[in-house]
C-alpha positions in Angstrom: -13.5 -111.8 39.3 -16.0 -109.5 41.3 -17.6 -110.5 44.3 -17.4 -112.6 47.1 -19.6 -115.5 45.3 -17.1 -115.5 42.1 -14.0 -116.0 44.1 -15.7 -118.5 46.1 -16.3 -120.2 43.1 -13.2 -119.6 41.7 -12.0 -121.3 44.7 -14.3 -124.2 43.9 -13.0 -124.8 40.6 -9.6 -124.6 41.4 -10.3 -127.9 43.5 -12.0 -129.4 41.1 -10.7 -128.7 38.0 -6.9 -130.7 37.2 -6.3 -128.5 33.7 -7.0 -125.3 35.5 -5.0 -126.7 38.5 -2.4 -127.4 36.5 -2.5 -124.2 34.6 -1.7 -122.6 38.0 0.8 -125.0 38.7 -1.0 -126.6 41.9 0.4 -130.1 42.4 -2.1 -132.4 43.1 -1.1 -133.2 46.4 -1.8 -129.5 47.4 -4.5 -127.7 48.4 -5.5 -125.1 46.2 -5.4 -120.6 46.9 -7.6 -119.5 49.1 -9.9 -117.1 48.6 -8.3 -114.8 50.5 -5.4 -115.1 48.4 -7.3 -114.9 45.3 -8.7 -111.8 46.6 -5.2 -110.1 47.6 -3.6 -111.4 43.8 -6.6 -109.4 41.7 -6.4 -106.3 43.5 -2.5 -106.0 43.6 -2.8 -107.5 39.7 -4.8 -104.8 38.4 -3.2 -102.7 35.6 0.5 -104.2 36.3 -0.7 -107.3 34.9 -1.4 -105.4 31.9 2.4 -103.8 31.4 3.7 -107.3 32.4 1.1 -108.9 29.1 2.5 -105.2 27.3 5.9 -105.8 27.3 6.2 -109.3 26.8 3.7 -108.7 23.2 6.0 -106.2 22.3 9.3 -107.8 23.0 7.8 -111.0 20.7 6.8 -108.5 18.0 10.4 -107.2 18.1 11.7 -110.4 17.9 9.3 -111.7 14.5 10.5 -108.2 13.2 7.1 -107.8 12.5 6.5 -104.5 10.4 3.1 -104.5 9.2 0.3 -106.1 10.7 -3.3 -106.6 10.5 -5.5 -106.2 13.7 -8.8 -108.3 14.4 -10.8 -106.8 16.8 -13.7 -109.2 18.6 -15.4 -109.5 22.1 -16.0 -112.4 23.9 -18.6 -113.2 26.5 -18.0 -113.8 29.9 -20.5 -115.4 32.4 -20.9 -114.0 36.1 -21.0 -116.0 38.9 -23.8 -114.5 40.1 -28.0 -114.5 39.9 -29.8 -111.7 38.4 -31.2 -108.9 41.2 -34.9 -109.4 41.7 -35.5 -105.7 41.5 -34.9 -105.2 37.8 -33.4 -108.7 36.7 -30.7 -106.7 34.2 -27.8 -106.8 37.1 -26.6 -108.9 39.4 -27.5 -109.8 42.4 -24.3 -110.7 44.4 -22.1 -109.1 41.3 -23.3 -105.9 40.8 -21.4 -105.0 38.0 -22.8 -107.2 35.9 -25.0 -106.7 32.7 -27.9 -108.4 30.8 -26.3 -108.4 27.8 -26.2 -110.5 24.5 -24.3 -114.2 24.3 -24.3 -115.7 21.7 -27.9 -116.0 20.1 -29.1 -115.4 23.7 -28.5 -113.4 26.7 -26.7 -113.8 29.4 -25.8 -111.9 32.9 -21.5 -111.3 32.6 -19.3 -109.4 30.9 -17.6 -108.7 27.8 -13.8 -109.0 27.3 -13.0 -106.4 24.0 -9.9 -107.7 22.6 -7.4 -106.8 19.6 -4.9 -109.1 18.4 -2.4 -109.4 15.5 -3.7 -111.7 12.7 -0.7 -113.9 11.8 0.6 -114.6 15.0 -2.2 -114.5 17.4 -0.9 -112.0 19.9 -3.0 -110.1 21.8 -2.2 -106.4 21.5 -5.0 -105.0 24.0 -7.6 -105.5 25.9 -10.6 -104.4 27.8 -13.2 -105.6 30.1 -16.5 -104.3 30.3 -20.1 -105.2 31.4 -22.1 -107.6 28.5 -24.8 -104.9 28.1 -22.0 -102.1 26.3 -22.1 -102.5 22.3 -18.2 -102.9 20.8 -18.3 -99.4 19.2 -18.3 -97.9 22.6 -14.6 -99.4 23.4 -13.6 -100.0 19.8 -11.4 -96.5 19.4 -9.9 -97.5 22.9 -9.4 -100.9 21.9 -7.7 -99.6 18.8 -5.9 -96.8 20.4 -3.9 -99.3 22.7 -3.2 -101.6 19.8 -1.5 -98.7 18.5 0.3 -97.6 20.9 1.9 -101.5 21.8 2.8 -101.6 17.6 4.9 -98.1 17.9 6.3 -99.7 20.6 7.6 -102.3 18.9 8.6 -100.7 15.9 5.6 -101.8 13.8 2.8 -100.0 11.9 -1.0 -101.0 11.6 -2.0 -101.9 8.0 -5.7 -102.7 8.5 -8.6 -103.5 10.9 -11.0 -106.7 10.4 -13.9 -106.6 12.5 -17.5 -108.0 12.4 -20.4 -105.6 11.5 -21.0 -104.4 15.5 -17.6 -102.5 14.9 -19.6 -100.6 11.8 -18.7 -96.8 12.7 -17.5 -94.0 10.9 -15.5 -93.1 13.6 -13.3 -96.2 13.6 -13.0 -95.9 9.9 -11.9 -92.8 10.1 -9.2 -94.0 12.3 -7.6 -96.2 10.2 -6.2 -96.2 6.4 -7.7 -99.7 5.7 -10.3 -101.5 7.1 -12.5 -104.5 6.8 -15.7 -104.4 8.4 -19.0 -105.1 6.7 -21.4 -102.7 7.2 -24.7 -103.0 8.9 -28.2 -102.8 5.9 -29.1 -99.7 7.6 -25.0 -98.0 7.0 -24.2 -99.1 3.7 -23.2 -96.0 1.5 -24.5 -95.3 -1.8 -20.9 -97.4 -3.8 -21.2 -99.6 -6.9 -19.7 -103.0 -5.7 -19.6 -102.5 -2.3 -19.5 -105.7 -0.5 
């Protein structure tokens, strides 16, 4: 949440919405966080949110005694709460971190949360957040990287990657002794069968 417009509607939805309310555990008697607070809980959040999220995936992978696993990496659009700047109408206005970038079969002014999880039980093994207009090979090594790094934690190993074709790079390949990403018309090596 960046900006003063997306915590104050942050703020709004928090009044008006009961799952999210609940999700935060407001009671509906109370008044919801101020902005201020919202504000305060972001900044101190930062990356320690992120070792809280670490250690908790990595303490459930122990536990499964998971020793293998597959990792899916994706990106997901995120809208900002904010206009497009009249000067150039690719960032925002009152958010000025945010990107023109592609949503869906349109585009859209937000972000993009990069995201790796293991396949059979949903866990998310890292994350990054970046603005919508960055293509998912730029973050995909990072992404990957991290993934690592939370299955050595845990005692586990990484057996392959599955990604869409935007993840289509040598490089990632390179990275990894399996993988499953189709390639893009313009990539596809010279292999009998290839899918």
């Amino acid at each position: 949440m960046k900006g003063v417009r997306s915590l104050r509607e942050m703020t709004r939805l928090l009044d008006n919405d009961p799952r999210l309310r609940k999700l935060c555990l407001i009671k509906p008697c109370e008044t919801s966080y101020p902005r201020s607070v919202l504000s305060r809980f972001s900044r101190k959040a930062g990356d320690n949110l992120n070792k809280i999220i670490d250690e908790k995936v990595v303490a459930l992978l122990k536990t499964k005694q998971t020793r293998e696993v597959d990792v899916v990496l994706d990106a997901s659009f995120i809208k900002a709460w904010s206009t497009r700047a009249p000067v150039n109408n690719q960032t925002g206005y009152s958010d000025a971190d945010a990107r023109v970038g592609r949503a869906g079969r349109t585009f859209g002014l937000g972000y993009k949360l990069h995201l790796s999880i293991d396949s059979e039980t949903m866990l998310p093994l890292s994350s990054l957040f970046a603005s919508a207009n960055q293509n998912e090979k730029k973050h995909s090594l990072t992404i990957l990287e991290k993934a690592k790094q939370v299955l050595r934690n845990s005692g586990a190993t990484l057996k392959s990657v599955i990604a869409d074709s935007q993840y289509s790079d040598m490089k990632i390949r390179m990275a990894v002794d399996k993988s499953v990403i189709p390639y893009l018309a313009n990539q596809k090596p010279v292999v009998k069968d290839l899918l």
